[in-house]
N, CA, C and O atoms as a GROMACS GRO file, in nm:
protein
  300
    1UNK      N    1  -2.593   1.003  -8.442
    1UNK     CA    2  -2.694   1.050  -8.352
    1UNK      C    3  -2.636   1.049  -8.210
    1UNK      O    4  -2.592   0.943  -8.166
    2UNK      N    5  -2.634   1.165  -8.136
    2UNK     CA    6  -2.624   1.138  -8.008
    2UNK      C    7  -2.781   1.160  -7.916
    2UNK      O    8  -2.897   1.189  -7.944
    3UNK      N    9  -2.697   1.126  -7.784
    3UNK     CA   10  -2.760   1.105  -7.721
    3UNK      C   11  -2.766   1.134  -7.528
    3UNK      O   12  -2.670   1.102  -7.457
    4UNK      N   13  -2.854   1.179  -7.489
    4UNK     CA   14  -2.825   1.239  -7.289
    4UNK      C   15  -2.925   1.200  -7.250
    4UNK      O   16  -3.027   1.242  -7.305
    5UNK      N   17  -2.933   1.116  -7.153
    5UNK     CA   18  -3.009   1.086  -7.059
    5UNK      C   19  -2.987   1.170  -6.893
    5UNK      O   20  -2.882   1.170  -6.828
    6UNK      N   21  -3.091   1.222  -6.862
    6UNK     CA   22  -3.116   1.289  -6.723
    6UNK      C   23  -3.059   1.217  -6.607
    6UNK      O   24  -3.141   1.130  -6.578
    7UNK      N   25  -2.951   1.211  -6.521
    7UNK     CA   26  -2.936   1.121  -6.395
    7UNK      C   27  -2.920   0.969  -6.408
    7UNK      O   28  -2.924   0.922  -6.521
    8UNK      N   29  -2.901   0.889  -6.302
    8UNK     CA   30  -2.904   0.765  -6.332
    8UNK      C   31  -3.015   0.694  -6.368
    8UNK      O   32  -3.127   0.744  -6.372
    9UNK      N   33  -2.985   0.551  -6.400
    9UNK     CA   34  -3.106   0.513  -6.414
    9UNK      C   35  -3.215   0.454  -6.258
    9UNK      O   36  -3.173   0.434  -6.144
   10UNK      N   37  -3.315   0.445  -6.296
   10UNK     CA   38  -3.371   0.384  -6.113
   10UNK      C   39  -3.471   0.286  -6.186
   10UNK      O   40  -3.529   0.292  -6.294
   11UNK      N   41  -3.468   0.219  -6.111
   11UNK     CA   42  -3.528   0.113  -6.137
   11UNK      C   43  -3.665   0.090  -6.071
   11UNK      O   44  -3.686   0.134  -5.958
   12UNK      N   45  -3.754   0.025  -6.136
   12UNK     CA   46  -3.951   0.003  -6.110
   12UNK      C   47  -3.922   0.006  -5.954
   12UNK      O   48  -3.935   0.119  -5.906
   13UNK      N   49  -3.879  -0.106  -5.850
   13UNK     CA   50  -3.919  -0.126  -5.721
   13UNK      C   51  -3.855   0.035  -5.639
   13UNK      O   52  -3.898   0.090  -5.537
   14UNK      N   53  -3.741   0.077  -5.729
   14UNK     CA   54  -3.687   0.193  -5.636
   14UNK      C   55  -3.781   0.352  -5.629
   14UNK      O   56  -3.782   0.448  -5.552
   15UNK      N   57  -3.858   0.312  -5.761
   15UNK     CA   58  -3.934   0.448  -5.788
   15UNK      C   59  -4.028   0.426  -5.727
   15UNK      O   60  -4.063   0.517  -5.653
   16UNK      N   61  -4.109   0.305  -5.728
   16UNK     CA   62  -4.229   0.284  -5.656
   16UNK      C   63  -4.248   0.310  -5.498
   16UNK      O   64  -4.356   0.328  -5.442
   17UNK      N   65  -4.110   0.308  -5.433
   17UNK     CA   66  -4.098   0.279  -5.308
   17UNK      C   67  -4.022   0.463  -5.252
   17UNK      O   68  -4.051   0.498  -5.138
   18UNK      N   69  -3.969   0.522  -5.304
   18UNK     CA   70  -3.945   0.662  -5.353
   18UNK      C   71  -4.121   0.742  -5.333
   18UNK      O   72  -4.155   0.834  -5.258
   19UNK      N   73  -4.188   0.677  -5.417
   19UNK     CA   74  -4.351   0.748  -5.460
   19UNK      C   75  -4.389   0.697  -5.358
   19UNK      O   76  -4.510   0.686  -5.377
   20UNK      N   77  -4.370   0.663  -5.275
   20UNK     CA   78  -4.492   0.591  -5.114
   20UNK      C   79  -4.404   0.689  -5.033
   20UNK      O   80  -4.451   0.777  -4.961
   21UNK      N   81  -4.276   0.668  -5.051
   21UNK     CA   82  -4.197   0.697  -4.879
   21UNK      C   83  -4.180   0.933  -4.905
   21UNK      O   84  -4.152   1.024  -4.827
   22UNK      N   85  -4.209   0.930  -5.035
   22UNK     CA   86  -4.248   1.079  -5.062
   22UNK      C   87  -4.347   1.139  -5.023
   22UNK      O   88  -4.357   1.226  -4.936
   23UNK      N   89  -4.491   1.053  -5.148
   23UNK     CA   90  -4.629   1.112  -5.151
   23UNK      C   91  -4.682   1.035  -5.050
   23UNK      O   92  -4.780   1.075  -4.988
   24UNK      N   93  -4.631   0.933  -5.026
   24UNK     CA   94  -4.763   0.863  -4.918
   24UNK      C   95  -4.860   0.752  -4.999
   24UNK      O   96  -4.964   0.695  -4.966
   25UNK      N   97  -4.812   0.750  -5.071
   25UNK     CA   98  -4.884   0.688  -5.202
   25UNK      C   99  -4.849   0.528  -5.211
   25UNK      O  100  -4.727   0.514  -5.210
   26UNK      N  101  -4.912   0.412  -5.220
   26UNK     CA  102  -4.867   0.276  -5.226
   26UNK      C  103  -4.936   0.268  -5.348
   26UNK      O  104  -5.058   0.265  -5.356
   27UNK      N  105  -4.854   0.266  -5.449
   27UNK     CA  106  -4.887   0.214  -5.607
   27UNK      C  107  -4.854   0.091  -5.621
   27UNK      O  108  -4.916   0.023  -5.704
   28UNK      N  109  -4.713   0.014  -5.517
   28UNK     CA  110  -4.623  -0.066  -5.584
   28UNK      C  111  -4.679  -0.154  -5.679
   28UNK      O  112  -4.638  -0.176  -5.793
   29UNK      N  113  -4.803  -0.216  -5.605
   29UNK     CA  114  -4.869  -0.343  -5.693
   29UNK      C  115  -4.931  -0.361  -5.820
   29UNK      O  116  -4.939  -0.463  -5.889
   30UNK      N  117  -4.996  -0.186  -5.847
   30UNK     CA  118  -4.996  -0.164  -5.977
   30UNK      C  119  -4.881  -0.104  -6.083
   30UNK      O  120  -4.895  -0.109  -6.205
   31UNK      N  121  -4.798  -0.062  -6.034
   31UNK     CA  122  -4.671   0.001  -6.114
   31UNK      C  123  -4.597  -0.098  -6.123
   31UNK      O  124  -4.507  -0.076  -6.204
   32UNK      N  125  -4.589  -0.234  -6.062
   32UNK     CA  126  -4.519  -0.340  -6.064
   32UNK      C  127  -4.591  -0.386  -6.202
   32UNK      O  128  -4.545  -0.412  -6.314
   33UNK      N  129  -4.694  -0.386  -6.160
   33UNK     CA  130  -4.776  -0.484  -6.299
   33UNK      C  131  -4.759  -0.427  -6.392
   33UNK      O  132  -4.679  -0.477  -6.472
   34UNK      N  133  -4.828  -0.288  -6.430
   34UNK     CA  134  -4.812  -0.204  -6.553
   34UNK      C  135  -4.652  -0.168  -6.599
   34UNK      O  136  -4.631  -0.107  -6.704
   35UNK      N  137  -4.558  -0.205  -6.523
   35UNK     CA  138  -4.424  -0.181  -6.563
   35UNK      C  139  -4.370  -0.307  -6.622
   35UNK      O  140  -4.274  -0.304  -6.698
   36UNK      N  141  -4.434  -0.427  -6.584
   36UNK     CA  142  -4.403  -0.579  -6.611
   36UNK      C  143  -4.470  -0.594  -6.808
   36UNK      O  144  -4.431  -0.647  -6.912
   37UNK      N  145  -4.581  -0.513  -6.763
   37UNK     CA  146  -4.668  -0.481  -6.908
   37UNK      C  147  -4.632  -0.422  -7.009
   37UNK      O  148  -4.649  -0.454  -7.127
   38UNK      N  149  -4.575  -0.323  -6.959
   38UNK     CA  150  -4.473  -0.257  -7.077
   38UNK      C  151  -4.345  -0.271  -7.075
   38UNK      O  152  -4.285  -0.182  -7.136
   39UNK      N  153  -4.258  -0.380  -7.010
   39UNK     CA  154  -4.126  -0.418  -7.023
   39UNK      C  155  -4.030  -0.266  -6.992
   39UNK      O  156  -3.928  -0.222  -7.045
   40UNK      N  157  -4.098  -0.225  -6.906
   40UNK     CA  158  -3.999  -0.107  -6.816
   40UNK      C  159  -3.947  -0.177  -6.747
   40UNK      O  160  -4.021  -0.241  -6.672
   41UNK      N  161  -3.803  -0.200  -6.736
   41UNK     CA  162  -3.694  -0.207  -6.591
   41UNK      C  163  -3.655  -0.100  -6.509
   41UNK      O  164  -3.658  -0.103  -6.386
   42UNK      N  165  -3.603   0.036  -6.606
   42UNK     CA  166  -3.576   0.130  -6.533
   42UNK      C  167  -3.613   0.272  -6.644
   42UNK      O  168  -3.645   0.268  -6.763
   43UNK      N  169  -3.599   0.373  -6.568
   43UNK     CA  170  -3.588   0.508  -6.610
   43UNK      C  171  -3.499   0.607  -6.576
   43UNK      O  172  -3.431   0.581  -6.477
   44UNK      N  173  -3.483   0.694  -6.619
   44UNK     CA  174  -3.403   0.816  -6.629
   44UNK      C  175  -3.511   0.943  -6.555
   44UNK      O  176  -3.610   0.969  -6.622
   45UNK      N  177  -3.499   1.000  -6.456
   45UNK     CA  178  -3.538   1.098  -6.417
   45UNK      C  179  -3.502   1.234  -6.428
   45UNK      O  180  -3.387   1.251  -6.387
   46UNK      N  181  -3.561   1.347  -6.471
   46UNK     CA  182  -3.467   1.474  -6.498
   46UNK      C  183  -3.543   1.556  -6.340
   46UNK      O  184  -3.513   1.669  -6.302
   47UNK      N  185  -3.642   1.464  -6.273
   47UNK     CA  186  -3.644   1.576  -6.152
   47UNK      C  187  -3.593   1.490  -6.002
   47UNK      O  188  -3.577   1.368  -5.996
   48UNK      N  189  -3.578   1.564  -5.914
   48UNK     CA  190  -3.515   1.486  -5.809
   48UNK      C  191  -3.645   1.506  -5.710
   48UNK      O  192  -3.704   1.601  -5.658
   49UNK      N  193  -3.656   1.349  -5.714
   49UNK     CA  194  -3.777   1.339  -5.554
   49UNK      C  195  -3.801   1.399  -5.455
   49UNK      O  196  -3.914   1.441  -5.427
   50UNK      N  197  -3.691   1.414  -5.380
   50UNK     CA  198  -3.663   1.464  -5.266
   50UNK      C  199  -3.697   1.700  -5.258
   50UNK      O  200  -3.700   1.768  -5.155
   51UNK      N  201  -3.708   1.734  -5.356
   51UNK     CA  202  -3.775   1.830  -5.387
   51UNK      C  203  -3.912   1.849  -5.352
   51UNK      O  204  -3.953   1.739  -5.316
   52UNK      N  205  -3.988   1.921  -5.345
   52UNK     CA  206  -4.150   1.951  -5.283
   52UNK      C  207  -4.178   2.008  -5.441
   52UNK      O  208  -4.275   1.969  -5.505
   53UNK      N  209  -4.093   2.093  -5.488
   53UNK     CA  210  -4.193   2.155  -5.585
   53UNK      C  211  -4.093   2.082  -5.725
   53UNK      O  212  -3.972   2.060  -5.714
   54UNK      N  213  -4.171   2.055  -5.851
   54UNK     CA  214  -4.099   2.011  -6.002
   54UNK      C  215  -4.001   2.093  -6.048
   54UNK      O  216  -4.049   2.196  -6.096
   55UNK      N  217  -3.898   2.089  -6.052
   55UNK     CA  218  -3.804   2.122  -6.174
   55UNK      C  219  -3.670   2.044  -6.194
   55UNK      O  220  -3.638   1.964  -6.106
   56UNK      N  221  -3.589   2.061  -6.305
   56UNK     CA  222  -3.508   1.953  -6.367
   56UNK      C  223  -3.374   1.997  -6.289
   56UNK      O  224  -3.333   2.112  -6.300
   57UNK      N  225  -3.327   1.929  -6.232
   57UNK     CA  226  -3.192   1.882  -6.133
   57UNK      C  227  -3.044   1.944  -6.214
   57UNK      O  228  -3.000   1.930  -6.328
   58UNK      N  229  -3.004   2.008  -6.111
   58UNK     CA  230  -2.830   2.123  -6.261
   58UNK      C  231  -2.819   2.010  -6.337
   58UNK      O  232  -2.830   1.897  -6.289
   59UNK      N  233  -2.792   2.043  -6.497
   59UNK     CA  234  -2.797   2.047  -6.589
   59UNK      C  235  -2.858   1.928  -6.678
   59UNK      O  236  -2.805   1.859  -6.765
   60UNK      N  237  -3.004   1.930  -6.619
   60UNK     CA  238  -3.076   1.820  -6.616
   60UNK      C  239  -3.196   1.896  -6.763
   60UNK      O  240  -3.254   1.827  -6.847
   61UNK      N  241  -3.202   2.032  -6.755
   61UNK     CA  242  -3.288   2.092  -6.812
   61UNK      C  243  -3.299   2.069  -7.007
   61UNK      O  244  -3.210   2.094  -7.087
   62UNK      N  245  -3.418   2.024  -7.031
   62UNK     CA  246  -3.450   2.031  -7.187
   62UNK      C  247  -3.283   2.073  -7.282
   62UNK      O  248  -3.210   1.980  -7.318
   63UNK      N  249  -3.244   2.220  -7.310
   63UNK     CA  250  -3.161   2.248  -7.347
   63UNK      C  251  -3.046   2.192  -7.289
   63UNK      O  252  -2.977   2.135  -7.374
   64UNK      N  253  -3.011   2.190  -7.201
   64UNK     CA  254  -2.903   2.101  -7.167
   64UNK      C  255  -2.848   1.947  -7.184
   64UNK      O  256  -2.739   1.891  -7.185
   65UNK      N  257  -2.988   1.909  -7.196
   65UNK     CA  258  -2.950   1.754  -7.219
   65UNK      C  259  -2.911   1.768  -7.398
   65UNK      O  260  -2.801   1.754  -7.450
   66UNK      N  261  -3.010   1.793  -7.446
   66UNK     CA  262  -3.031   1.866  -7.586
   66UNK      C  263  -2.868   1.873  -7.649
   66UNK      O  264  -2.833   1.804  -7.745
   67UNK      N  265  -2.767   1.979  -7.573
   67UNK     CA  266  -2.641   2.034  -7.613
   67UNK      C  267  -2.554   1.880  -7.531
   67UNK      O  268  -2.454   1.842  -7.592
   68UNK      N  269  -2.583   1.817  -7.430
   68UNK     CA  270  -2.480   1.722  -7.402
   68UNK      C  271  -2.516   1.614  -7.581
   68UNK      O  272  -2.426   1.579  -7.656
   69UNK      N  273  -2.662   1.587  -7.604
   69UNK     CA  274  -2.662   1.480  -7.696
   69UNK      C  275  -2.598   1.556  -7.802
   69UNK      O  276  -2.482   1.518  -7.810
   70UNK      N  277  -2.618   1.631  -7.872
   70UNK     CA  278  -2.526   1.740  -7.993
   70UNK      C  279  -2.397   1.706  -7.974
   70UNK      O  280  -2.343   1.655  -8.072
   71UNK      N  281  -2.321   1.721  -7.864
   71UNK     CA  282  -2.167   1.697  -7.832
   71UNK      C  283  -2.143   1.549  -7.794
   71UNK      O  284  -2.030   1.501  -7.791
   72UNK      N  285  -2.240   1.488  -7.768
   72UNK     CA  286  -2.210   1.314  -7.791
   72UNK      C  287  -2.204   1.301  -7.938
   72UNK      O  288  -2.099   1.266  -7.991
   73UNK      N  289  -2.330   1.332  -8.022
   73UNK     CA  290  -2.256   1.285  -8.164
   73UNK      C  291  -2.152   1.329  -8.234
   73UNK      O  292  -2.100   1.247  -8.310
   74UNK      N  293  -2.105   1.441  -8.228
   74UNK     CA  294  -2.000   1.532  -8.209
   74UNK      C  295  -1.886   1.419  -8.231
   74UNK      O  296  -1.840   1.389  -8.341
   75UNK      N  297  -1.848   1.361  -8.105
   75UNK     CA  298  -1.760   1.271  -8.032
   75UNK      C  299  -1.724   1.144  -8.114
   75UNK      O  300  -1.650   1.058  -8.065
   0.00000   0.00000   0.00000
């Protein structure tokens, strides 16, 4: 089985603090908790913050990750 993950990983305090200093938004205290709740440390993002409008970062897209995991098991 392979496998592609989108970008690095980021971690609960970096996303939380990303989502305030973006949207304006102060979640930390609940995304801290609910991330403590479900034993999230970090994630993989396929869109980049710093964007205004959603889409997946070069070669971040569905099919692409898709063909990197195909050529990881490949390997």
């Amino acid at each position: 089985m392979g496998s592609a993950l989108p970008g690095p990983p980021v971690s609960t305090p970096e996303l939380l603090e990303r989502l305030q200093s973006r949207f304006a938004v102060d979640v930390r205290r609940q995304g801290t908790a609910l991330a403590a709740r479900l034993g999230i440390r970090t994630r993989h993002l396929a869109r980049d913050l710093a964007h205004r409008h959603e889409a997946p970062r070069e070669g971040d897209s569905n099919a692409e990750l898709a063909a990197r995991a195909l050529q990881a098991e490949r390997s």
